[in-house]
Biopython code that builds the backbone (N, CA, C, O; Angstrom):
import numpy as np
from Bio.PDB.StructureBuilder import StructureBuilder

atoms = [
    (1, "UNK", "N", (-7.303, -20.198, 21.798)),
    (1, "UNK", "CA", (-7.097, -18.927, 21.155)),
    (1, "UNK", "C", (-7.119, -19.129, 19.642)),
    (1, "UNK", "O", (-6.512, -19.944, 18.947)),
    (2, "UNK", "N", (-8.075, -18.062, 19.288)),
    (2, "UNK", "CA", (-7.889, -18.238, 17.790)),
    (2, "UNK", "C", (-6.709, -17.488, 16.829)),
    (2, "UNK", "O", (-6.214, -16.397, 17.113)),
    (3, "UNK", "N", (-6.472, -18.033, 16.020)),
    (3, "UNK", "CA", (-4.833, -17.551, 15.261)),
    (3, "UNK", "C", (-5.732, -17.147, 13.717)),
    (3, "UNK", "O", (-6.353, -18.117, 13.282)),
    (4, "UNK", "N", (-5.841, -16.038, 12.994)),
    (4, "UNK", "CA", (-6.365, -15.498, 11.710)),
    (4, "UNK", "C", (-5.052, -15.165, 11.293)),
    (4, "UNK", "O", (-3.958, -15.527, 11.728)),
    (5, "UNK", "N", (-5.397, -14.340, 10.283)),
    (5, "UNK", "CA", (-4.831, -13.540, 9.451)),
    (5, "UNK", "C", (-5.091, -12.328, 8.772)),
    (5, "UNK", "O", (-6.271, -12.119, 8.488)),
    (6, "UNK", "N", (-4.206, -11.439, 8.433)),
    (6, "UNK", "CA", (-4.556, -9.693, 7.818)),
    (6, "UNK", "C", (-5.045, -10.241, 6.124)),
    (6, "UNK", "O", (-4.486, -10.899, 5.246)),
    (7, "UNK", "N", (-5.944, -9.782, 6.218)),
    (7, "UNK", "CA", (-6.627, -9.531, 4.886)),
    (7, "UNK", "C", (-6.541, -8.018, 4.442)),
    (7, "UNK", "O", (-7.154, -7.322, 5.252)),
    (8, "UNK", "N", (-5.905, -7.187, 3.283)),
    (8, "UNK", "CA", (-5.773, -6.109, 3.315)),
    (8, "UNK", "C", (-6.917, -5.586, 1.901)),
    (8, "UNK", "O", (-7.123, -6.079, 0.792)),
    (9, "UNK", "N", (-7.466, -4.384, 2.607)),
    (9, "UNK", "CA", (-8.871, -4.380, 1.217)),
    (9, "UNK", "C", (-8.238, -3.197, 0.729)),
    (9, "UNK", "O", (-7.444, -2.495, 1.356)),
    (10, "UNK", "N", (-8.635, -3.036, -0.399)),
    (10, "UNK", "CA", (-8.763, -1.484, -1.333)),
    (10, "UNK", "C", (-9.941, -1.983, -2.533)),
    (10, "UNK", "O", (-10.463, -3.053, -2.847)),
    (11, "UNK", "N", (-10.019, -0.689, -2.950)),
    (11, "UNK", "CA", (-11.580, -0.806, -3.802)),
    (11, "UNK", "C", (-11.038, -1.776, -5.182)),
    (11, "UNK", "O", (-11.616, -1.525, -6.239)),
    (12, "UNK", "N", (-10.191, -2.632, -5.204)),
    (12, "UNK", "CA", (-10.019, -3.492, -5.974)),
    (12, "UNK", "C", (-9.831, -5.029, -5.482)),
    (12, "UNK", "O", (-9.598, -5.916, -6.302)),
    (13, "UNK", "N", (-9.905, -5.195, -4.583)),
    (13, "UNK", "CA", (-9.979, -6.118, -3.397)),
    (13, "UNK", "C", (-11.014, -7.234, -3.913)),
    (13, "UNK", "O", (-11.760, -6.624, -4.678)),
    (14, "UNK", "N", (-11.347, -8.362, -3.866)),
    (14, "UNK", "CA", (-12.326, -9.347, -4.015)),
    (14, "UNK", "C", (-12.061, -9.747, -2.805)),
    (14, "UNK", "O", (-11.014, -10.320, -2.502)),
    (15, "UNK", "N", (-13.204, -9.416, -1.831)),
    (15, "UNK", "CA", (-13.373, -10.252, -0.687)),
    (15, "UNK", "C", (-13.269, -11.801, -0.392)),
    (15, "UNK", "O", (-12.449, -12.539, 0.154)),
    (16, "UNK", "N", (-14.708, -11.959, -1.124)),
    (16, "UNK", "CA", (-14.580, -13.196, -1.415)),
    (16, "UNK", "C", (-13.883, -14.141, -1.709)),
    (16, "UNK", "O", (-13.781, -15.257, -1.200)),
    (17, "UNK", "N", (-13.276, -13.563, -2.755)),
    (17, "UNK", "CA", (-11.295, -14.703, -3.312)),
    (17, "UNK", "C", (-10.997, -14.807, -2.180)),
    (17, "UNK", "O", (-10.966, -15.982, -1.813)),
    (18, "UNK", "N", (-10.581, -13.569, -0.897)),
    (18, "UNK", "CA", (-9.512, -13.601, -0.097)),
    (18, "UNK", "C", (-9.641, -14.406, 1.384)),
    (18, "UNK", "O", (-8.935, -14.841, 2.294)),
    (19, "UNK", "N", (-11.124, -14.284, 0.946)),
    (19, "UNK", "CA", (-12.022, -15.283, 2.237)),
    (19, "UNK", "C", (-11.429, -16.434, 1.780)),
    (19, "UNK", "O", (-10.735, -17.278, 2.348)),
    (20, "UNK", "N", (-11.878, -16.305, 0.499)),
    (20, "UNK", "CA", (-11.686, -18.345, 0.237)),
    (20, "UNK", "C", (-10.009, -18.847, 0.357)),
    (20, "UNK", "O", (-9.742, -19.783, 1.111)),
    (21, "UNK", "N", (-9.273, -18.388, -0.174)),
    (21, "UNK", "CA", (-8.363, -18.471, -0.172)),
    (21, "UNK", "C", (-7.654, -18.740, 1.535)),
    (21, "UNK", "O", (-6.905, -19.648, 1.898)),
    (22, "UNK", "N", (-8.204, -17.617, 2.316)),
    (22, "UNK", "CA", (-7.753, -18.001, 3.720)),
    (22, "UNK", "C", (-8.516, -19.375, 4.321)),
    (22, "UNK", "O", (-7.850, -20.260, 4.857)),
    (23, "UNK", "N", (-9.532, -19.440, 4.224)),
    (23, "UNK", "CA", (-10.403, -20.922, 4.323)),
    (23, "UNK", "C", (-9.465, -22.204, 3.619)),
    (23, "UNK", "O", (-9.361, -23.192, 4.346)),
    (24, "UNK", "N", (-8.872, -22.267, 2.461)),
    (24, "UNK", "CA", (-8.639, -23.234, 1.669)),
    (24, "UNK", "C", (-6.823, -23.440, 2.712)),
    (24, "UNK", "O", (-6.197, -24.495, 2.812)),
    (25, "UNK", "N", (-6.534, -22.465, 3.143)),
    (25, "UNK", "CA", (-5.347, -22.325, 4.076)),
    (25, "UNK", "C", (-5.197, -22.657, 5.845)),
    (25, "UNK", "O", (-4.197, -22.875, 6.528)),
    (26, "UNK", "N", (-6.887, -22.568, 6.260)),
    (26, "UNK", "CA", (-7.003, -23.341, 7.370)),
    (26, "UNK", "C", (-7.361, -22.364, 8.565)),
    (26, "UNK", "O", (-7.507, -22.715, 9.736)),
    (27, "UNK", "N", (-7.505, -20.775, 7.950)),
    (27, "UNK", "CA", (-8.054, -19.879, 8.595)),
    (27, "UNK", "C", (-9.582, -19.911, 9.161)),
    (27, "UNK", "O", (-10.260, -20.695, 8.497)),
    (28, "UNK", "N", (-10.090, -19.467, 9.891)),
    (28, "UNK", "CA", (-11.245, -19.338, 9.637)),
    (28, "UNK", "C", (-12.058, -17.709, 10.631)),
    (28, "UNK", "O", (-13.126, -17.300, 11.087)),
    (29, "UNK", "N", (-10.452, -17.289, 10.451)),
    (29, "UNK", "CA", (-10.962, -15.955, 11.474)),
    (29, "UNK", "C", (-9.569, -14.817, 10.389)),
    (29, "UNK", "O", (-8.702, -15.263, 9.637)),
    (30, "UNK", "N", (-9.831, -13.479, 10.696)),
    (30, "UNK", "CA", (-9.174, -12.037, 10.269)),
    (30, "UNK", "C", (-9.434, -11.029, 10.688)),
    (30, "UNK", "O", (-10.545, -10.643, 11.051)),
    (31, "UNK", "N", (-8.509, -10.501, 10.694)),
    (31, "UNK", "CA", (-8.404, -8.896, 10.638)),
    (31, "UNK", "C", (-8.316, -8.054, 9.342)),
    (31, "UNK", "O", (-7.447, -8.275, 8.499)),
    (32, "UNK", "N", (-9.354, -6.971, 9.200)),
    (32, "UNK", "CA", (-9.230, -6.178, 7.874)),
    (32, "UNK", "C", (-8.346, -5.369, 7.953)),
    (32, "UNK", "O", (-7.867, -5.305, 9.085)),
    (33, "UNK", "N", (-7.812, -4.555, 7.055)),
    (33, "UNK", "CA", (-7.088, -4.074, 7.380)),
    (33, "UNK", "C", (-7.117, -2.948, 6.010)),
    (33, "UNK", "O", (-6.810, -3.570, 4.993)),
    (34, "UNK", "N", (-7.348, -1.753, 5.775)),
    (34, "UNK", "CA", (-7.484, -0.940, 4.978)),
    (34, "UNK", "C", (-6.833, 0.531, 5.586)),
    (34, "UNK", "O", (-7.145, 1.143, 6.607)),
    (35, "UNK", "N", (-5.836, 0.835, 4.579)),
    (35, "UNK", "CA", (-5.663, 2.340, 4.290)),
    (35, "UNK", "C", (-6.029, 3.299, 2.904)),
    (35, "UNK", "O", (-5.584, 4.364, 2.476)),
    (36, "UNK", "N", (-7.133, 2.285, 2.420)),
    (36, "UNK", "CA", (-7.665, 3.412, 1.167)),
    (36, "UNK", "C", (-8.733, 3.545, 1.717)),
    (36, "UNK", "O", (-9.424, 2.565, 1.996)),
    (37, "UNK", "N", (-9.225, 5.218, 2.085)),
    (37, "UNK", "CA", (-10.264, 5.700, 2.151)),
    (37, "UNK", "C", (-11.211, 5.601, 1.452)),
    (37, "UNK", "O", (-12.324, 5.855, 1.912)),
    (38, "UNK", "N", (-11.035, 5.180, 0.065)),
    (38, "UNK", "CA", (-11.857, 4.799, -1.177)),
    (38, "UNK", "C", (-12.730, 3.629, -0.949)),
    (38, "UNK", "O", (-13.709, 3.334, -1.635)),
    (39, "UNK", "N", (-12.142, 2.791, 0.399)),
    (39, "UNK", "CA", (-12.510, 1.618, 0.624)),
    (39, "UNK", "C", (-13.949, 1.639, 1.366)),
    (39, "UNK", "O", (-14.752, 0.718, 1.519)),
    (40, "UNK", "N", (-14.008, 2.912, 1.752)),
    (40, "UNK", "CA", (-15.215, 2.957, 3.141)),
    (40, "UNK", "C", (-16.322, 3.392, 2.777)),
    (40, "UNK", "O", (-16.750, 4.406, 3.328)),
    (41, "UNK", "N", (-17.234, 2.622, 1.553)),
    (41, "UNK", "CA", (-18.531, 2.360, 1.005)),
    (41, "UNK", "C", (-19.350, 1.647, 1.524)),
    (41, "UNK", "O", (-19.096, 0.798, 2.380)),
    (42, "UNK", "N", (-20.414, 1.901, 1.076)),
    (42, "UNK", "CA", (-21.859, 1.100, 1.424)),
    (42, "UNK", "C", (-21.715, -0.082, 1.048)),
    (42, "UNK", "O", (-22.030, -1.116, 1.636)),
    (43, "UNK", "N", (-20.855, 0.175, -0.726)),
    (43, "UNK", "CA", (-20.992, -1.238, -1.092)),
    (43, "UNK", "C", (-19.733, -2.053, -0.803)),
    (43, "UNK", "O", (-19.548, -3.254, -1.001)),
    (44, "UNK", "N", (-18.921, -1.150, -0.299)),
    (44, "UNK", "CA", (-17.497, -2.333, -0.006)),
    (44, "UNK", "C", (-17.685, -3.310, 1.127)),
    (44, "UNK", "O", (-17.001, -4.309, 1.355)),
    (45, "UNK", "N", (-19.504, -2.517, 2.301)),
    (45, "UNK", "CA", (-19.342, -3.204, 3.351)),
    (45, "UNK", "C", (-20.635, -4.393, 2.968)),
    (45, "UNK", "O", (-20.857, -5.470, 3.520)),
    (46, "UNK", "N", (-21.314, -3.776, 1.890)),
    (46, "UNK", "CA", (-21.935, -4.717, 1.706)),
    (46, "UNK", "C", (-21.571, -6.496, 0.535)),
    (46, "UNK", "O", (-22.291, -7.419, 0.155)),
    (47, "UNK", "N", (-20.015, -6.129, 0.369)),
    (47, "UNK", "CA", (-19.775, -7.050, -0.334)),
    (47, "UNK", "C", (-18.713, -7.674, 0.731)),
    (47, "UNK", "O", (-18.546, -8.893, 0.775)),
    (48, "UNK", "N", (-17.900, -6.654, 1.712)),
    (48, "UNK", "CA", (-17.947, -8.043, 2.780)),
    (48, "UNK", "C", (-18.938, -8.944, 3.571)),
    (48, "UNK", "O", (-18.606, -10.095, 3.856)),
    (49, "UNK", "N", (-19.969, -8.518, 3.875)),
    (49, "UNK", "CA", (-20.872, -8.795, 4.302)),
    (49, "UNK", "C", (-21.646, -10.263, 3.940)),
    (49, "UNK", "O", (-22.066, -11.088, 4.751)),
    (50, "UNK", "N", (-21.707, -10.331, 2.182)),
    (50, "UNK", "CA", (-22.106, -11.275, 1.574)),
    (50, "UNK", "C", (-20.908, -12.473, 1.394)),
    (50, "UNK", "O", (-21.173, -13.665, 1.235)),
    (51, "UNK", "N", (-19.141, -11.740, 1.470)),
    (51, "UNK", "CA", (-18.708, -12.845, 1.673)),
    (51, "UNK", "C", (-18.419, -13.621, 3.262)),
    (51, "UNK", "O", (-18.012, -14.776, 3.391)),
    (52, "UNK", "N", (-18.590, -13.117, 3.860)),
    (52, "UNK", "CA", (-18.804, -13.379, 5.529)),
    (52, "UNK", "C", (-19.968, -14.132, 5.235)),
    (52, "UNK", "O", (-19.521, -15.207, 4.835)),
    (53, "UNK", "N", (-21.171, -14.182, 5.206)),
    (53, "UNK", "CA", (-22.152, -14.780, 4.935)),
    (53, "UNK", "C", (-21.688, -16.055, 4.238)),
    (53, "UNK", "O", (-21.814, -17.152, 4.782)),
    (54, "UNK", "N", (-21.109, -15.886, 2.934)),
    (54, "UNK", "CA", (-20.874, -17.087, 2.574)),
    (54, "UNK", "C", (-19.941, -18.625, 3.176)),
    (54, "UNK", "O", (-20.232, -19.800, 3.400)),
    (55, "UNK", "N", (-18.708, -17.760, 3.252)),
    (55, "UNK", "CA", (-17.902, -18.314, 3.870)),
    (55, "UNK", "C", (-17.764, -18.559, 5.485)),
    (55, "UNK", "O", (-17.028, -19.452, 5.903)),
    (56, "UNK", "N", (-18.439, -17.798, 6.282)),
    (56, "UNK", "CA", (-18.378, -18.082, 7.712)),
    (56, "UNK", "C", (-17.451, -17.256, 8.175)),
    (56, "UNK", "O", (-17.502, -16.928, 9.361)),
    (57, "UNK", "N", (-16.183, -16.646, 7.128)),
    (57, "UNK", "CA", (-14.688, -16.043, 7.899)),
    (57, "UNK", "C", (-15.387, -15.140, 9.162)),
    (57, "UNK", "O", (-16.380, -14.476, 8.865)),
    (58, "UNK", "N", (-14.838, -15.095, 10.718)),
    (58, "UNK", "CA", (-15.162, -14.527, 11.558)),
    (58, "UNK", "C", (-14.240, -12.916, 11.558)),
    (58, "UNK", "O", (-13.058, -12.821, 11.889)),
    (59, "UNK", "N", (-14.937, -11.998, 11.197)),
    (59, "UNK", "CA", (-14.061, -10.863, 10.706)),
    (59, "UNK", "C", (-13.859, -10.031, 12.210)),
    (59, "UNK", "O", (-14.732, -9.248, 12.583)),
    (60, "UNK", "N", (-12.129, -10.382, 13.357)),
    (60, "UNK", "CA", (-11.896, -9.821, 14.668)),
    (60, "UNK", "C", (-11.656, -8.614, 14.844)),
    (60, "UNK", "O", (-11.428, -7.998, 15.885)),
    (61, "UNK", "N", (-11.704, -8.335, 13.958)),
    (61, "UNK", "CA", (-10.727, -6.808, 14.054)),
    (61, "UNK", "C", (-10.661, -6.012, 13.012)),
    (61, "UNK", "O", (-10.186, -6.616, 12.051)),
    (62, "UNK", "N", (-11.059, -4.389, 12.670)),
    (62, "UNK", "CA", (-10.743, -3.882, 11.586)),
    (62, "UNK", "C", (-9.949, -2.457, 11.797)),
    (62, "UNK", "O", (-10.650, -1.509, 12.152)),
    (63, "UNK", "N", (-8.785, -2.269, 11.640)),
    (63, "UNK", "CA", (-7.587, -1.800, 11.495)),
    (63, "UNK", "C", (-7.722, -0.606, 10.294)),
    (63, "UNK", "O", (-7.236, -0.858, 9.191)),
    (64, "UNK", "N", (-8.368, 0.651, 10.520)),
    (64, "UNK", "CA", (-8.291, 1.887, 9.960)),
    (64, "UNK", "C", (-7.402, 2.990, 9.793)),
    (64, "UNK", "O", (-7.225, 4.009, 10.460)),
    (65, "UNK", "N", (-6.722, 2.415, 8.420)),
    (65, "UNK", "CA", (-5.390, 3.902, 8.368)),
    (65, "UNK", "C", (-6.135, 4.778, 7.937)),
    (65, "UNK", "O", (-7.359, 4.825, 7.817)),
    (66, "UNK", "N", (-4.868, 5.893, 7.571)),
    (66, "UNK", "CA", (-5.215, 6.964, 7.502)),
    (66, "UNK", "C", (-4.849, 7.878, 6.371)),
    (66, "UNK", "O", (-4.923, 7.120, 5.403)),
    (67, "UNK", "N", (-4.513, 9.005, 5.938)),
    (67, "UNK", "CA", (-3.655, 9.748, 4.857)),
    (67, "UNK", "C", (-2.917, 10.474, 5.497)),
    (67, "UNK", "O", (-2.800, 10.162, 6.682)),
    (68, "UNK", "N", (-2.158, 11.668, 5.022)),
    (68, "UNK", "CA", (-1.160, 12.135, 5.634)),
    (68, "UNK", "C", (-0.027, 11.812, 6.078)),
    (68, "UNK", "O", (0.040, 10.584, 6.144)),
    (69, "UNK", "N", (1.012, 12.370, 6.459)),
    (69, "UNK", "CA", (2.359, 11.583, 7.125)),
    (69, "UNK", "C", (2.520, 10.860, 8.274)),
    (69, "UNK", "O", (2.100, 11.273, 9.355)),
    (70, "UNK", "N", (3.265, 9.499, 8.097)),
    (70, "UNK", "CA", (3.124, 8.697, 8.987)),
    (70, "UNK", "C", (4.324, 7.801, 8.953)),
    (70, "UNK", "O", (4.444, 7.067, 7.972)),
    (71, "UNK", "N", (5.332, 7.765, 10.012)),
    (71, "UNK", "CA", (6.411, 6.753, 10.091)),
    (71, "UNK", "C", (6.152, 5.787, 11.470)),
    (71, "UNK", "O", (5.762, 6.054, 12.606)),
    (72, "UNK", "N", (6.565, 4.532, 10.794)),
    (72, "UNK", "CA", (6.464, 3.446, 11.548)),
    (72, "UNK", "C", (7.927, 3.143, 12.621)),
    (72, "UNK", "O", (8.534, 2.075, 12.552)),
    (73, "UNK", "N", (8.191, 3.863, 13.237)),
    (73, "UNK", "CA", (9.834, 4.014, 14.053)),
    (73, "UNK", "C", (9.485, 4.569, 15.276)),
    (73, "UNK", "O", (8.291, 4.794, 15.475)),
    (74, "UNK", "N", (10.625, 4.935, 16.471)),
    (74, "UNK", "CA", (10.369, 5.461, 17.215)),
    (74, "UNK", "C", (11.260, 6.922, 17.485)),
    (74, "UNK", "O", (11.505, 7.219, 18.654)),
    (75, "UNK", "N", (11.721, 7.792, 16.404)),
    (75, "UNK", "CA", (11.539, 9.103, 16.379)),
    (75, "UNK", "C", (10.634, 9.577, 16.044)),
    (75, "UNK", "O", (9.898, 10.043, 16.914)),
    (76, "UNK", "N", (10.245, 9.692, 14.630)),
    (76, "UNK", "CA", (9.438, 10.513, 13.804)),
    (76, "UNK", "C", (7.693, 10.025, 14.367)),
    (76, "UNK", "O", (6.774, 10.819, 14.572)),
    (77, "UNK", "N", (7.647, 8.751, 14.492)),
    (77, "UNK", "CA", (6.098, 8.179, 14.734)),
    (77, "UNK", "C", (5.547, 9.015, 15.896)),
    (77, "UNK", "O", (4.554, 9.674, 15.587)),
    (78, "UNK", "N", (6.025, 9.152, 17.335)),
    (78, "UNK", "CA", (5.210, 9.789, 17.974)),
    (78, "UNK", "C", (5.283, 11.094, 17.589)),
    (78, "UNK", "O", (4.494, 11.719, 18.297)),
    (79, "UNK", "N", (5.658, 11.586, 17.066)),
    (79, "UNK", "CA", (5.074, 12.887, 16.268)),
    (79, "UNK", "C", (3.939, 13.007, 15.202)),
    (79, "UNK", "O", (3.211, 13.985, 15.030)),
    (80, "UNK", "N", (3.929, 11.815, 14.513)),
    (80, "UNK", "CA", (3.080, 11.746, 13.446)),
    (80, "UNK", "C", (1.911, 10.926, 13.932)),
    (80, "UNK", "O", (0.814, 11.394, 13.629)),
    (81, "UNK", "N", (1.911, 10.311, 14.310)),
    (81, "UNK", "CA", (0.926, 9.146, 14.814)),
    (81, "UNK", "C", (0.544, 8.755, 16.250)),
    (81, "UNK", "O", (1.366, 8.609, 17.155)),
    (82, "UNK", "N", (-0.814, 8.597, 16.372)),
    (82, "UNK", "CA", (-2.019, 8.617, 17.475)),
    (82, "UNK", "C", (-3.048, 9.029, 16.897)),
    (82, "UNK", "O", (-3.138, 8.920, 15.674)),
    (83, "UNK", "N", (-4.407, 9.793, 17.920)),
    (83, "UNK", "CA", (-5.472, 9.628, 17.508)),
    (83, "UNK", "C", (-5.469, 11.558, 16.447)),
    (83, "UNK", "O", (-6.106, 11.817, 15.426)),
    (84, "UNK", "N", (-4.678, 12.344, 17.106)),
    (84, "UNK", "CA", (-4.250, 13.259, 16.221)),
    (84, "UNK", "C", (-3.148, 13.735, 17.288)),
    (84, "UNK", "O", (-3.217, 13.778, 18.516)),
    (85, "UNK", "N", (-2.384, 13.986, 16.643)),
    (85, "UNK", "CA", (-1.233, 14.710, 16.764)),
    (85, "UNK", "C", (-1.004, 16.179, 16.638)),
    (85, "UNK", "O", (-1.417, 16.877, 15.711)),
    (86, "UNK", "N", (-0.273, 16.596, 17.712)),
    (86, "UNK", "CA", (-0.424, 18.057, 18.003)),
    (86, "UNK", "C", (-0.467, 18.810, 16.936)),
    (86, "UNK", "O", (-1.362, 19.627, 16.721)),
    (87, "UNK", "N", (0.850, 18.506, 15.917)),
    (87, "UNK", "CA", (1.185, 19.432, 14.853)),
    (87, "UNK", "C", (-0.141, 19.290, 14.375)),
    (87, "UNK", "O", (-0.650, 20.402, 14.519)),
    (88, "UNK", "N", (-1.102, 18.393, 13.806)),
    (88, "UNK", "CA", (-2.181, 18.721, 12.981)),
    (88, "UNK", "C", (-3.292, 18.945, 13.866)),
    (88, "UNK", "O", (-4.236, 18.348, 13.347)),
    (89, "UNK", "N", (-3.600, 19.384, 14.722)),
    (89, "UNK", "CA", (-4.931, 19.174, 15.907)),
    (89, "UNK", "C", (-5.347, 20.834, 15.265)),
    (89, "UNK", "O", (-4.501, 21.474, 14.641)),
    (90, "UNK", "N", (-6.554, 21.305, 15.491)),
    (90, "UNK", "CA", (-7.326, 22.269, 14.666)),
    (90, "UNK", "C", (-6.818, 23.291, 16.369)),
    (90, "UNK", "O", (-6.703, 22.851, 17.513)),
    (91, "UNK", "N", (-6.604, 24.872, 15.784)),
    (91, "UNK", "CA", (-6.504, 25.150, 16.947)),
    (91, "UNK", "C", (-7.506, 25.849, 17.379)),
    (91, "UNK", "O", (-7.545, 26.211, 18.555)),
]
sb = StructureBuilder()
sb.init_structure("model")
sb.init_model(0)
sb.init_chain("A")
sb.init_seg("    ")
for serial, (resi, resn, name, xyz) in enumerate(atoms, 1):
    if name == "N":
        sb.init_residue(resn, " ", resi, " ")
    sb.init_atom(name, np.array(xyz, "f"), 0.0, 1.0, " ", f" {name:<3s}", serial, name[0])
structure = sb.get_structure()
């Protein structure tokens, strides 16, 4: 089983550093992990892309937040969180 790590992007993010950096640490696998919508460009995927290329990091998983209200607990979360939630579902 392979064991990675969360790499977290926003449009200020250097892939690359964060590749290397997990490489120089003994990683060689991640999960992305982004809640800035700002993040979800042509070129944000094309500059992971080139550091994947470089480095080899095997990218497992990518983990898409969201905006709006959101608690991590178990009152308030199943109200706020899933794929939409009643209170906001279009009627």
């Amino acid at each position: 089983m392979k064991v990675g790590v969360v790499v977290g992007l926003d449009p200020e993010t250097n892939v690359l550093d964060k590749f290397k950096n997990c490489i120089a640490n003994g990683m060689d696998n991640c999960q992305l992990v982004c809640w800035e919508l700002s993040s979800f460009t042509d070129e944000k995927a094309d500059e992971i892309n080139k550091a994947v290329e470089e480095t080899k990091m095997e990218i497992t998983a990518l983990w898409c937040g969201w905006e709006g209200p959101k608690a991590w607990n178990f009152t308030e979360g199943p109200l706020l969180l899933g794929l939409v939630p009643s209170s906001y579902r279009a009627n």
